[in-house]
N, C-alpha and C positions, 0 to 999 in steps of 0.2 A: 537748431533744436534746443530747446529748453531742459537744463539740466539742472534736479535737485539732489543736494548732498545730506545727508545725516549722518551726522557724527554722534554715534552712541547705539550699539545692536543690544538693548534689550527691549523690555516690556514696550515702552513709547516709540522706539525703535522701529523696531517690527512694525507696530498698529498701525504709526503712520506712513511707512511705504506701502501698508498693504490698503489706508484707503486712500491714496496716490490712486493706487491701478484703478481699485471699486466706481472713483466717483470719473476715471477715464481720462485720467491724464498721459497720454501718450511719448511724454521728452524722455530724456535719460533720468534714473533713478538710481543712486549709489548709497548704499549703507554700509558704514565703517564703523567696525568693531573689536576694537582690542584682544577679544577672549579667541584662543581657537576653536569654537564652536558655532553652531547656530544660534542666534535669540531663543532665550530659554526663561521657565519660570522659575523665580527665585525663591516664591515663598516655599514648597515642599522641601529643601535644602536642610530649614531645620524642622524637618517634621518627616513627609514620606520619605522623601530619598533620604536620608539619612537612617531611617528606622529598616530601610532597605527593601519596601514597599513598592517604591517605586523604579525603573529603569532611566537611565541615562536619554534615552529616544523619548522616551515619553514626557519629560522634560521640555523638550523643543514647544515652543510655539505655535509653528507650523515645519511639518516635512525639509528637509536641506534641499529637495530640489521646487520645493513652491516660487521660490526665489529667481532660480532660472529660468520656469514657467510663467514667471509674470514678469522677466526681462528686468529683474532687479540685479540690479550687481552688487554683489555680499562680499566683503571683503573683511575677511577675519585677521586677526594676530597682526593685524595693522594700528600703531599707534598716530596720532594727529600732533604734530609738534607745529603749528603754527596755524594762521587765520590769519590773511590780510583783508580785509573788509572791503576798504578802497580798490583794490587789484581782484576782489571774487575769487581768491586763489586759497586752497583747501594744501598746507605741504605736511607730506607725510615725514614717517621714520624713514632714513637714506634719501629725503634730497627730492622722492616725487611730489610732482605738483600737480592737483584737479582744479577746472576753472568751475565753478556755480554761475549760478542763476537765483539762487535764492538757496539758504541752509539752513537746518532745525537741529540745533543743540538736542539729545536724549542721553545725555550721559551721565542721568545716575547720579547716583549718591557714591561714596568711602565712605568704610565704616572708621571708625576713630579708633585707637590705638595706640597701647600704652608706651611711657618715654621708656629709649632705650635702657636710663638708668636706674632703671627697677624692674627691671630685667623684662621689658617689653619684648627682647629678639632673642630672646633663648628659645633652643627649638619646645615644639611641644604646645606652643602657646598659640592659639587660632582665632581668625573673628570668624563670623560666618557670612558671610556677604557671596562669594559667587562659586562656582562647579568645583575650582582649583579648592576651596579650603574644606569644603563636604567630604571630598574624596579623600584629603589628607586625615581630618579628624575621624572620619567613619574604622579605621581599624580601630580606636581606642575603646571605641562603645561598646565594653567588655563586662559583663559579669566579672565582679571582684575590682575592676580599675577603682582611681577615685579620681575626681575631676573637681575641681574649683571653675567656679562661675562666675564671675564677675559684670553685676549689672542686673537689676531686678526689672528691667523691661522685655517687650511682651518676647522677641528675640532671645533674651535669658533665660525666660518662664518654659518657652518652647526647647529652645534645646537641655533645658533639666527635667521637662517630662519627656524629651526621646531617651537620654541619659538613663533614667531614673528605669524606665521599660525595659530597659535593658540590662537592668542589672548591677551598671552604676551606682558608687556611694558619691552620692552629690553633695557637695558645698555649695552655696547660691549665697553671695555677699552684695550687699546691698549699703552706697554712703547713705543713701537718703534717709531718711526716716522710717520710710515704708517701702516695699515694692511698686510700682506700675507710680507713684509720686507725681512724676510729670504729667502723664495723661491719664487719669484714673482717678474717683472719687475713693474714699478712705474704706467704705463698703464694697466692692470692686477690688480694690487690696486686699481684704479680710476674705474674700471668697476664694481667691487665689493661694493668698497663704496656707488656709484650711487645706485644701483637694492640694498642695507639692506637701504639706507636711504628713498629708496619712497616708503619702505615695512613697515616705521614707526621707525626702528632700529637708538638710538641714538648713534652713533659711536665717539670713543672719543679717539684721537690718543697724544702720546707723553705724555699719564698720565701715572702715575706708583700708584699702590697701596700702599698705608700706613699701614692700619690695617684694618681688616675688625671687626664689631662691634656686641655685642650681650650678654644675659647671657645665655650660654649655646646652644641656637641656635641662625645663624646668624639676622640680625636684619636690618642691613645695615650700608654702607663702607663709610672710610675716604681715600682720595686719596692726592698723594704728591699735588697736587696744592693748597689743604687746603678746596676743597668741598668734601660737605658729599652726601651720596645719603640713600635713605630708599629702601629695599630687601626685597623679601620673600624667594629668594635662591640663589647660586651662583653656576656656573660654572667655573672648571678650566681649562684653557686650552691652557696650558703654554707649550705646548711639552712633549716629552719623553725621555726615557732612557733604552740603551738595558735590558734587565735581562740576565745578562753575571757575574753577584755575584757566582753564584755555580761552572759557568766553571772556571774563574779566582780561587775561592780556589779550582780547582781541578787541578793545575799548569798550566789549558791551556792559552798559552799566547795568549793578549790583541791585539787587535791593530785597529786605528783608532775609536776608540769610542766603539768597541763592539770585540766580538769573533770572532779570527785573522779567516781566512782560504785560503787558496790558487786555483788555478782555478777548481780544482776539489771540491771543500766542506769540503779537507780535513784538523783539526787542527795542532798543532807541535804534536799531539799525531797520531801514523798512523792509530789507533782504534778507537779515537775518528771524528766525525763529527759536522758541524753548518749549517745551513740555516734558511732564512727567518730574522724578525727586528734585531734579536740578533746577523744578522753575517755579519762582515765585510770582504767583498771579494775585490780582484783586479778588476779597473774599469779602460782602456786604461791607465793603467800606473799611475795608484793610487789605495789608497785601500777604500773602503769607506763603507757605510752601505745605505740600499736601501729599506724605508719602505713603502712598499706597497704589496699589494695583489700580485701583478700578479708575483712578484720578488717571494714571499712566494713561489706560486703554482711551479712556473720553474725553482728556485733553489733547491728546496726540491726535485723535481722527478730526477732532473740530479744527486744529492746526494745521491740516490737510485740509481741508475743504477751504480755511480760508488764503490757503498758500495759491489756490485755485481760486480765487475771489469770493468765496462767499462772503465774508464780511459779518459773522455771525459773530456775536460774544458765546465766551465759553463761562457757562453758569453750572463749577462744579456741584456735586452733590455727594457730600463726603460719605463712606460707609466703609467699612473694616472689617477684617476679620482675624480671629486666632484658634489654634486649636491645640490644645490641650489633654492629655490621656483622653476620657473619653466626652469632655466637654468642648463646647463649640460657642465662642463667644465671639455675639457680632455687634458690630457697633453701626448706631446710627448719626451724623450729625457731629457739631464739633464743641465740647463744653468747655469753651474757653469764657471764661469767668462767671462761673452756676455759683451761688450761693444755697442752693436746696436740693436737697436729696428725697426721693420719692421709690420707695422699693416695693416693688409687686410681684407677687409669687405666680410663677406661672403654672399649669394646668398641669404637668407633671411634676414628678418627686425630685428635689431638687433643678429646678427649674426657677428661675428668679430673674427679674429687668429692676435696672436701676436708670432712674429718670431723672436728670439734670434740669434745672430750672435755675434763670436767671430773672427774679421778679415774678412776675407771671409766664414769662416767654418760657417755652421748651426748646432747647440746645439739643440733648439727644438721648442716647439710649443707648445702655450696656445691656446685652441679652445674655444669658447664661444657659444655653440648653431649650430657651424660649425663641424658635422661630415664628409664634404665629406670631406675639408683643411686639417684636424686632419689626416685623412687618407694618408692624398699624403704627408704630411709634415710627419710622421712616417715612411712612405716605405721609402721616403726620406735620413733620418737618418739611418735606419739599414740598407743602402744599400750605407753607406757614400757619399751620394752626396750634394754637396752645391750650389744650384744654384744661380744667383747674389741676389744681395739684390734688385737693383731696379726692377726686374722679378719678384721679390713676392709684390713689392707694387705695379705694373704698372695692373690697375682693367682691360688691355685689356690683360694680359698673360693667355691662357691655360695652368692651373696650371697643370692640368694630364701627359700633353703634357712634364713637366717638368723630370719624372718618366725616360722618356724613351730618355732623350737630352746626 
């Protein structure tokens, strides 16, 4: 009987044992996953569950006994210290061995993390990446606490408006220039900065961290300009990094930041498989990596289907989302290298999309509180059309009307 292994129980995890069963693949089906839990969603971590909205159950993915029911075998708190390729042999922590048939790398991103000698491992100091650091950081989210922030991306922005709700005196430090810098136009920054500064949020751009200060837990930071600040805990939230360490020593080759794959999911090994933050796939002629949910759920199920022969490529369709005290910003599409900015006010009060354009081409769409824009500027995109630039800023265009020109 044919048995497939995955190694990595979250978001791509999950999806793709669960279209394993859907599309009726009947061999053995093993997912292994480090965390004591069930596959769970990551993004409420810094937003509901955190703000204590949400429950720990409701979290999960699917039910702890879905698993059993569809004859998957879930193995938690199980770590993977080895991959021999040539042998199909999967060795855990203490020495067991699983043989495959074919295996799909889901394992996620780490978050990055500051050096121990500036006081990266003094207690107090959190990223937010999975169950274990929510649950640690959730008692400080205190009326009166103060908290330093470190990192003006969208992970940063989110856990200083849960922060901030709650009564939080926030610090939000930022090396870059600006906030949101790496993926975000300079308008898109300004909007953001606005709505954390009249929510109290002191934002603080082009500082860079010195050391942060304490015995033994943090206490409060010295920053490159030479001010100091007093803490009761810190947030890091510096970005991430594939977890592609196990594929890489298991000769599967690298590429573009994370584990290579081609249109189908598949690595240089024809057994092995990648999807979701760890895997860098071809994107209109580059290769790149694409973290978010929705990429997790719809490259993980097409890597199932062709682990089952379909032989389909996987033609992502990037979209995003963030949420923010009472704003909800989605993104359409990937603006990597836009030279124009196009900003249109949406139908409500404070409501605004900002439209990225390289030449004439449209890349994508920041929505602000504007779902229907979000929507027409997405169909938009995956149905390659550009329409001009001054159409999306003229407030008298019938933007739907656009869909169908």
């Amino acid at each position: 009987m044919s048995h497939i292994v995955v190694v990595g129980a979250g978001q791509a995890g999950s999806s793709l044992v669960a279209k394993l069963r859907a599309e009726g693949f009947d061999g053995e089906v093993t997912l292994i996953g480090v965390e004591p839990v069930p596959p769970y969603q990551r993004p409420p971590l810094s937003k509901a569950y955190l703000l204590g909205d949400m429950t720990k159950e409701r979290l999960y993915l699917r039910p702890a006994e879905f698993y059993a029911d569809q004859n998957i075998t879930l193995r938690t708190s199980v770590r993977v210290t080895g991959i021999d390729p040539v042998a199909k042999i999967v060795t855990l922590e203490g020495s067991e061995e699983i043989a495959y048939d074919q295996l799909a790398f889901t394992t996620g991103s780490h978050p990055n993390t500051l050096p121990a000698a500036i006081g990266g491992t003094l207690d107090k100091v959190y990223t937010v990446r999975d169950l274990q650091d929510a649950d640690a950081m959730a008692p400080h989210f205190q009326a009166g606490k103060r908290a330093l922030i470190l990192g003006g991306g969208y992970i940063g922005l989110e856990a200083a408006a849960v922060a901030a709700k709650k009564g939080v005196a926030v610090t939000l430090v930022e090396m870059g220039e600006r906030i949101l810098q790496r993926v975000a136009c300079a308008q898109t920054s300004d909007y953001f900065r606005a709505l954390h500064s009249d929510h109290g949020v002191d934002i603080r751009e082009s500082t860079g961290l010195a050391r942060l200060i304490g015995d033994g837990a943090v206490t409060g930071a010295e920053f490159t300009d030479g001010t100091t600040l007093d803490v009761d805990f810190v947030i890091v939230g510096v970005g991430i990094k594939p977890a592609s360490v196990l594929a890489e020593a298991s000769g599967i080759e690298m590429a573009a930041g994370g584990i290579g794959t081609d249109a189908f999911g598949r690595t240089n090994d024809p057994s092995i498989w990648a999807a979701g933050d760890c895997a860098s796939l071809p994107y209109r002629g580059t290769q790149l990596r694409l973290e978010s949910v929705q990429n997790a759920i719809d490259q993980a199920e097409a890597v199932a289907r062709n682990m089952l022969g379909a032989e389909t490529e996987y033609r992502a369709k990037p979209w995003f989302w963030s949420d923010q005290y009472d704003v909800k910003l989605q993104i359409a599409g990937l603006n990597i290298g836009y030279d124009n900015i196009v900003v249109r006010a949406g139908d409500k009060d404070g409501s605004v999309s900002h439209w990225y354009f390289r030449g004439d081409v449209l890349l994508a769409v920041d929505a602000m509180n504007d779902p229907r824009n979000y929507m027409i500027g997405k169909r938009l995109i995956e149905a390659g059309k550009s329409p001009a630039a001054a159409a999306i800023a003229d407030p008298e265009t019938d933007m739907k009307g656009l869909l169908s020109a």
